[in-house]
VEXDREN-2710 file (C-alpha; in Angstrom, 1 decimal):
% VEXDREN-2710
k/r/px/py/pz
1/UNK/-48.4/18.9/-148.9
2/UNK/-51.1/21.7/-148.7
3/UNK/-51.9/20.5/-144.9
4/UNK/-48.6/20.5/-143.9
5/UNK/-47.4/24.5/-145.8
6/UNK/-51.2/25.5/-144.1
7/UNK/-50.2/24.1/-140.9
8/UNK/-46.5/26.4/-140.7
9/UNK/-48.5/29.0/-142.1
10/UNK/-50.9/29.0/-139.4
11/UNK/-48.2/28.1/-136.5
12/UNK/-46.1/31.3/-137.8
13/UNK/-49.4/33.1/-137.7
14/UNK/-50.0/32.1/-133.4
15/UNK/-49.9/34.9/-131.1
16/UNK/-46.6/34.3/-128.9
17/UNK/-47.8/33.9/-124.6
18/UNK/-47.8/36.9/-122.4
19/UNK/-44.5/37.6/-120.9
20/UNK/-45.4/37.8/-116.9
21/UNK/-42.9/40.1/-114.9
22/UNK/-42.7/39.7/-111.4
23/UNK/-41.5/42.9/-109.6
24/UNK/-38.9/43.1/-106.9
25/UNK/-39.9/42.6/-103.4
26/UNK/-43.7/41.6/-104.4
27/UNK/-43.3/38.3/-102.9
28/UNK/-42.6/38.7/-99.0
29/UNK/-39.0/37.5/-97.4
30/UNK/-38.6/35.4/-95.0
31/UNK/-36.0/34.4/-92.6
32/UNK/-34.7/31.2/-93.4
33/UNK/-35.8/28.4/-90.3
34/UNK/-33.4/27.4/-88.0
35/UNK/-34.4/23.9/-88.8
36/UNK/-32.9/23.8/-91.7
37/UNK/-29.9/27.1/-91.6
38/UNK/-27.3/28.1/-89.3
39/UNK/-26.6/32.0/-88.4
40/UNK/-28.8/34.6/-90.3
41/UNK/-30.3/33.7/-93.5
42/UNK/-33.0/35.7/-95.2
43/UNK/-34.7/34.4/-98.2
44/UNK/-36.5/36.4/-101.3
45/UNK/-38.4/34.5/-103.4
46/UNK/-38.4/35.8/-106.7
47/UNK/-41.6/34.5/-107.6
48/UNK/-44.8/33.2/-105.7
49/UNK/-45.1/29.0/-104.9
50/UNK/-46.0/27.2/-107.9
51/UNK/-46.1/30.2/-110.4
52/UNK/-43.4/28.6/-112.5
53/UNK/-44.3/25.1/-112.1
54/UNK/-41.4/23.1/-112.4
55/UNK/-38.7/25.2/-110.7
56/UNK/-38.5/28.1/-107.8
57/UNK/-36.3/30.8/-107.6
58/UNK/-35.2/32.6/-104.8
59/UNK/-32.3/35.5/-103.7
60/UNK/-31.0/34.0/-100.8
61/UNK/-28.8/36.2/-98.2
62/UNK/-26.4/34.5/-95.6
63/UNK/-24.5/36.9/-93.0
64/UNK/-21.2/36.0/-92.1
65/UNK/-20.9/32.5/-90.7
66/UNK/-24.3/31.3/-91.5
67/UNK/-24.9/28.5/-93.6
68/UNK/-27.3/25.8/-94.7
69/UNK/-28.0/22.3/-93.3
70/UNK/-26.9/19.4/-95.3
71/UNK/-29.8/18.9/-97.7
72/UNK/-30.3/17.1/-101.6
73/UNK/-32.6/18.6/-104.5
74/UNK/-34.3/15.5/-106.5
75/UNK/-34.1/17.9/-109.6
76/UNK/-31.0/19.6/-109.1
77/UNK/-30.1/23.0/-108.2
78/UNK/-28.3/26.1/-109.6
79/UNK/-26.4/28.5/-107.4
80/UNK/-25.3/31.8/-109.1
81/UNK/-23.3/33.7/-106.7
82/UNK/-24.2/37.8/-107.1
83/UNK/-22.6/38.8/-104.1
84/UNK/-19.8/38.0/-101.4
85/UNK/-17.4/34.7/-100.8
86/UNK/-18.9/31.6/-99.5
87/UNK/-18.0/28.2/-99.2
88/UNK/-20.1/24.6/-100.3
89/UNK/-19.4/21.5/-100.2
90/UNK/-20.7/18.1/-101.5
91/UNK/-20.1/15.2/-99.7
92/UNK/-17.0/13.6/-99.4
93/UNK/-15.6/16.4/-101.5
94/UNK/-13.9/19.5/-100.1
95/UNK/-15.2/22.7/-98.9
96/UNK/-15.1/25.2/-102.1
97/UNK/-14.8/28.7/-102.2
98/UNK/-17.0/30.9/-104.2
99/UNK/-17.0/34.4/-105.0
100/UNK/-19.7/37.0/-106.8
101/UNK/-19.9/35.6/-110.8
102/UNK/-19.2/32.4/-109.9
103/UNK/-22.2/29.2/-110.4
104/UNK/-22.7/26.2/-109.1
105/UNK/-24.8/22.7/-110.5
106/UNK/-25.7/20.6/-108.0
107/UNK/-26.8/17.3/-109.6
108/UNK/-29.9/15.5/-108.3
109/UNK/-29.4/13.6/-105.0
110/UNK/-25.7/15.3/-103.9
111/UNK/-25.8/15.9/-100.7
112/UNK/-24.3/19.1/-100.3
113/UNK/-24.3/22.6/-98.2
114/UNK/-23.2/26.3/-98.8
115/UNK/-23.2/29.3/-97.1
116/UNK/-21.0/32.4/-95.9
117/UNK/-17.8/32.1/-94.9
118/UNK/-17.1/32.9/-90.9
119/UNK/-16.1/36.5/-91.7
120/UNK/-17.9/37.6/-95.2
121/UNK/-21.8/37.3/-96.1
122/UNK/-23.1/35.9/-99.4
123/UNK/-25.8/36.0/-101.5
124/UNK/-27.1/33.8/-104.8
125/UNK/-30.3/32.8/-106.5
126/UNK/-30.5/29.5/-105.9
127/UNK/-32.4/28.1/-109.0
128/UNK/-34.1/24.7/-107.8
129/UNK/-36.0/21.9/-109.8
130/UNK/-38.7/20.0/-108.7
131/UNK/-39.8/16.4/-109.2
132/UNK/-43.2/15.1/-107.9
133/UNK/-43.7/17.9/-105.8
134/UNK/-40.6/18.1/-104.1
135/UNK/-37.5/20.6/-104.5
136/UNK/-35.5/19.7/-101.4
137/UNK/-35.2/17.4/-98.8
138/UNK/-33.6/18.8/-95.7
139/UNK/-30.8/16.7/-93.7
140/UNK/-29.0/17.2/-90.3
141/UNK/-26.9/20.4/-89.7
142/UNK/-23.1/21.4/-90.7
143/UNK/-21.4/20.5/-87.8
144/UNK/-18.6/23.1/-86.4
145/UNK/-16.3/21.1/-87.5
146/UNK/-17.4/20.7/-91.3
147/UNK/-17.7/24.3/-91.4
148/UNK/-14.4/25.1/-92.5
149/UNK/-11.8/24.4/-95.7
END
């Protein structure tokens, strides 16, 4: 009984880990690649590669019309909209509109896509898990005719 009260005691006693705070715009942006995006895409990572471990986090900006490819996330993904209407789709399912405040789960393995719409830009922070390395795997493009609700 002594171990285990001197064992709290000690665990209440434990210095808590450093907060670290990673400042706007320390990590450079990049324009998204046309390998994998449509249109004009620019992407701010919100912290470096690997500083997180099991997740990234990026802002990412699409001008009007531009979207992503069709893609997956082993881990899943968040998608908090902060800015703008856009549109994504899983699947099979039907093109969605979403506006600033709005979030999106994207379950590991949907094959899915978001973007702008054709006449307003958005932005979110996509919030992406990783599994064994890997946080995405990148498909073939939205065709013009996918692109639209």
């Amino acid at each position: 009984m002594l171990a285990a009260v001197c064992g709290a005691s000690q665990a209440q006693d434990a210095k808590p880990a450093t907060q670290t705070i990673f400042r706007a715009g320390a990590t450079p942006s990049s324009n998204g690649p046309a390998a994998n995006f449509d249109g004009k895409v620019r992407v701010d990572p919100l912290f470096p590669a690997g500083a997180q471990g099991s997740f990234s986090a990026a802002t990412v900006n699409f001008e009007p019309g531009a979207r992503s490819a069709w893609h997956t996330h082993p881990a899943g993904q968040y998608l908090i909209v902060t800015k703008g209407t856009g549109w994504t789709q899983a699947e099979g399912g039907p093109v969605e509109e979403v506006h600033a405040g709005d979030a999106v789960w994207c379950p590991p393995g949907v094959k899915h896509w978001h973007g702008a719409t054709p006449t307003t830009a958005m932005s979110h922070i996509a919030l992406t898990a990783t599994r064994d390395g890997k946080n995405v795997e990148w498909l073939e493009k939205v065709s013009a005719g996918q692109y639209r609700p």
